[in-house]
C-alpha positions in Angstrom: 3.9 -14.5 9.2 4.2 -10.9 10.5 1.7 -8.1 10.2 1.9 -4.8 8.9 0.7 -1.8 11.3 0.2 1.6 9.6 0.9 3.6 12.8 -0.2 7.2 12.9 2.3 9.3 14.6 2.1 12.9 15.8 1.8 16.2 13.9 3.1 18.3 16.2 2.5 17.6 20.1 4.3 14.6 21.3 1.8 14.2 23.3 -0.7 12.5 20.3 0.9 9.4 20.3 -1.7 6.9 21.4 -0.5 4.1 24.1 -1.2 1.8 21.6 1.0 3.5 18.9 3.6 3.3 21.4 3.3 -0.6 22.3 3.2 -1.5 18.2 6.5 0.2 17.5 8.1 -1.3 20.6 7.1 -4.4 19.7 7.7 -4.7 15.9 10.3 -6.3 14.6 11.4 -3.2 12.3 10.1 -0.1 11.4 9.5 1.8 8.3 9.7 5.3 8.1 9.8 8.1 5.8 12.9 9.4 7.3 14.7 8.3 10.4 16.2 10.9 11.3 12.8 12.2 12.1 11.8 9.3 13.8 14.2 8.5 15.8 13.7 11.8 17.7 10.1 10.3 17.8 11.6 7.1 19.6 13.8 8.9 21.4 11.4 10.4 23.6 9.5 7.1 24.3 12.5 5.4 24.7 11.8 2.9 22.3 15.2 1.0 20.5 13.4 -0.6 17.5 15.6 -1.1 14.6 14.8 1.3 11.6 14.6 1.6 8.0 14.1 3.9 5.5 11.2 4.0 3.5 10.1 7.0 0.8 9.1 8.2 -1.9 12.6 7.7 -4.0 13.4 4.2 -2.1 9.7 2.9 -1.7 10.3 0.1 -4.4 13.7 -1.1 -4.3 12.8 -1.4 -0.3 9.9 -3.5 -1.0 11.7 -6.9 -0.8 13.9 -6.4 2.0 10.8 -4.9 4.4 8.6 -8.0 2.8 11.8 -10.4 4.2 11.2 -8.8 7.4 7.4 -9.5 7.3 8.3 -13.0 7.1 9.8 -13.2 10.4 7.1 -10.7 12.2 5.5 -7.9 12.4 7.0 -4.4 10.9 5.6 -1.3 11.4 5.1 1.9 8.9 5.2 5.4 9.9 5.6 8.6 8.2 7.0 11.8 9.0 4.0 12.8 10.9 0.2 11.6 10.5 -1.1 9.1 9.0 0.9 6.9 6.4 0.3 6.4 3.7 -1.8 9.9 3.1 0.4 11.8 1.2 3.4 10.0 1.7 4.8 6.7 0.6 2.5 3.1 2.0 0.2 2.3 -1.0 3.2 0.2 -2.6 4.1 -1.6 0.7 0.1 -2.2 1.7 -0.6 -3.8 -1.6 2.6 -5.9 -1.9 2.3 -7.0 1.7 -1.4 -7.8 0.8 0.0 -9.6 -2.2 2.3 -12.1 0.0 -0.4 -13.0 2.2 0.0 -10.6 5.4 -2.2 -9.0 7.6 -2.3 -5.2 7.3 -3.9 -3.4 10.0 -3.7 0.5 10.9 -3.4 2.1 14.6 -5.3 5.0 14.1 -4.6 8.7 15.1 -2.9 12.0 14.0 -3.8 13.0 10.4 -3.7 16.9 9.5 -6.7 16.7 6.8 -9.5 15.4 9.5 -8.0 17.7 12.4 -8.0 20.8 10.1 -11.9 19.8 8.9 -13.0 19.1 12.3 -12.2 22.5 13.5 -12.7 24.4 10.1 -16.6 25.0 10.7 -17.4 23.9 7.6 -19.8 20.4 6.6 -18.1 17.5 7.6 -20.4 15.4 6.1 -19.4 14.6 3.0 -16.2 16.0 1.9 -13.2 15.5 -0.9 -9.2 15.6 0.5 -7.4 16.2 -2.6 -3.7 16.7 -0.9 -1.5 18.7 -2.1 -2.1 21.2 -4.7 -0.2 21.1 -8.2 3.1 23.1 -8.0 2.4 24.6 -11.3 0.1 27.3 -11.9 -1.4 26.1 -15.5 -2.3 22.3 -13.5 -3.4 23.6 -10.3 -6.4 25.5 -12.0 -7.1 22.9 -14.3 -7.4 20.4 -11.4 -9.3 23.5 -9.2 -11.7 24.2 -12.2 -12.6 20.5 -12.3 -14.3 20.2 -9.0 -15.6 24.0 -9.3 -19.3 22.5 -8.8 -18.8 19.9 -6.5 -21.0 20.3 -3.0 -18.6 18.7 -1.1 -16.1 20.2 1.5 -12.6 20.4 -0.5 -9.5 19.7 1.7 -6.1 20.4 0.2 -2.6 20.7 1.5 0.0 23.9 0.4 3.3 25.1 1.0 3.9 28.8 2.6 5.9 29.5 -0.4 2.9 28.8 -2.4 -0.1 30.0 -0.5 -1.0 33.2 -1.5 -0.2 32.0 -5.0 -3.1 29.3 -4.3 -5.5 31.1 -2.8 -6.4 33.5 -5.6 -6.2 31.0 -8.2 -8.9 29.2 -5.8 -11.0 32.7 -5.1 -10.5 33.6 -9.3 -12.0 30.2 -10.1 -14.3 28.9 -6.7 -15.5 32.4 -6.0 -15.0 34.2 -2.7 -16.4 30.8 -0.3 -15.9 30.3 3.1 -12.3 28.9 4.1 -10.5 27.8 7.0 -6.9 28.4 6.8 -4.9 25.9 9.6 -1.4 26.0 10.2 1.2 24.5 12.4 -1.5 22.2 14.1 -1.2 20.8 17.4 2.0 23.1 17.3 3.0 25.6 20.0 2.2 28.5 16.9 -1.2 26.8 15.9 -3.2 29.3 13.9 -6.7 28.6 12.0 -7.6 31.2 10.2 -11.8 31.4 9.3 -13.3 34.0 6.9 -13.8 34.1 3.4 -11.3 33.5 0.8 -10.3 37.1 -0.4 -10.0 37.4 3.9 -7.5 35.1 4.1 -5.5 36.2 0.9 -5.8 39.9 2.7 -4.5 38.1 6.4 -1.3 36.3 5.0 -0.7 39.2 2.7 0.1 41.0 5.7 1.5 38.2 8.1 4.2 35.8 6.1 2.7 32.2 6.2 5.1 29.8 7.6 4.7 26.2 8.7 2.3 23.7 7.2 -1.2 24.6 5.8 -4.0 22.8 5.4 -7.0 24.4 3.7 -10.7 23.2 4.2 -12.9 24.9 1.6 -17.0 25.4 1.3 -19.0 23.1 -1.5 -20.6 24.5 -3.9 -23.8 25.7 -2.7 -26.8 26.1 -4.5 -28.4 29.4 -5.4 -30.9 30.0 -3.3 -34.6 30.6 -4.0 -33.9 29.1 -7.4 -37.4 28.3 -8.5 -38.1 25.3 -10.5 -39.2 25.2 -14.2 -42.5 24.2 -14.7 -41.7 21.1 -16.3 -39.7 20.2 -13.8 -42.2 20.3 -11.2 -44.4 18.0 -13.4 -41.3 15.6 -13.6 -41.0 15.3 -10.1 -45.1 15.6 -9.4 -45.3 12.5 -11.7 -42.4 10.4 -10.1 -43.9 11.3 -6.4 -47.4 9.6 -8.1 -45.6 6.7 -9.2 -44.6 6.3 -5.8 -47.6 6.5 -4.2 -47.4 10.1 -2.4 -50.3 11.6 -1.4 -51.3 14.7 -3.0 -51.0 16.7 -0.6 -47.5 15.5 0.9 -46.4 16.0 -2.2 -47.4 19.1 -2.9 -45.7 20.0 0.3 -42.7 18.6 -0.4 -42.2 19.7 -3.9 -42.8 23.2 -2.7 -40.3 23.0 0.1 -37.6 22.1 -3.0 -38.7 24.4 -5.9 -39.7 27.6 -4.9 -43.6 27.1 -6.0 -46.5 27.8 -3.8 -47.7 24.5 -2.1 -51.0 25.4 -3.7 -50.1 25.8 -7.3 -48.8 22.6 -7.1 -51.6 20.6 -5.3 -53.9 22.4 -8.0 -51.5 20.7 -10.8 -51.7 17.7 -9.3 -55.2 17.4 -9.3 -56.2 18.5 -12.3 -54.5 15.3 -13.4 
């Protein structure tokens, strides 16, 4: 029984596509790709003669069988336009039916727009939500944009240029004016990433047309700083460092350090206990 290699392709320079990436489609049996014509230039340049197959969004079922017949008799590879399959493009299907017959699936790592754009953004990269592309419509994309309004994670979404500016203030009217990277056209010969706030970046493609393919890495939700504790909250968490067997005066530090109280306000609370 064949295997199934998600193989990341380039986003922009040729140059991205790992030796390994290069091997697994000359080897594979068939390939699956979003659209051929785009991959074929891909192959072209690597001179690799692998038979192809279509494989997106409006075919992605009714192709199931026939690239499950050719799992049967080896290994088929799945590619999309550029990046990553499967990440905003058609492979979820495919994974889980080939899954479902018994095959290995395996991925070959590499290009994906969303992890380049976060690396280089500036911003925490320790904990962050990739949410794709934003809802065409205006009423949905706020809906979806006030739902994670309060999350502290880094927010990673994908737009149009068509749609950009038209994104951007929705995400400034409801996020606030947060930090932003703006990256476009990467690993292109007109890469641009644009850092600043948000009502920056509305003001820099106001004035310069956006064109290519954006990718947008937004700042968490921070929290307000020197927000001092309640009183009763302190006690809360004075009470639960007891339990744990904190001393009194480590704990006294440390609860200062998180709620704004003076380290000896709280050792005196604690005790008076």
């Amino acid at each position: 029984m064949g295997t199934l290699y998600l193989v990341a392709t380039p986003i922009g320079n040729l140059e991205d596509l790992s030796p390994r990436a290069a091997r697994t489609l000359r080897e594979a049996r068939l390939i699956a790709a979003e659209d051929t014509r785009v991959t074929k230039k891909l192959l072209s340049h690597f001179d690799i003669h692998t038979p192809l197959t279509s494989y997106f969004e409006h075919n992605k079922l009714e192709k199931l069988d026939l690239v499950l017949a050719a799992l049967a008799e080896g290994d088929v590879a799945l590619v999309s336009d550029a990046g990553t399959p499967a990440i905003n493009d058609p492979g979820y299907e495919l994974v889980r039916a080939a899954l479902s017959a018994g095959h290995a699936v395996t991925t070959v790592p590499g290009p994906s727009a969303p992890l380049a754009a976060l690396t280089a953004s500036g911003l925490p990269t320790d904990a962050f939500l990739y949410l794709g592309y934003l809802p065409r419509k205006a009423s949905e994309r706020r809906e979806l944009v006030e739902k994670i309004a309060n999350l502290p994670y880094t927010l990673i979404f994908l737009e149009t240029p068509r749609r950009l500016l038209a994104a951007l203030a929705d995400l400034e009217a409801l996020l606030g004016d947060r930090p932003i990277a703006v990256a476009r056209e990467l690993t292109k010969l007109h890469e641009e990433i644009w850092r600043g706030a948000i009502s920056g970046a509305i003001e820099h493609f106001t004035q310069n047309e956006p064109r290519g393919e954006f990718t947008l890495v937004v700042a968490g939700k921070t929290k307000p700083k020197n927000q001092k504790w309640t009183e009763e909250k302190v006690m809360i968490a004075v009470k639960f460092g007891l339990k744990l067997g904190e001393s009194p005066s480590a704990l006294a530090k440390r609860v200062a350090q998180e709620s704004g109280w003076e380290r000896k306000e709280i050792y005196r609370r604690i005790t008076e206990k």
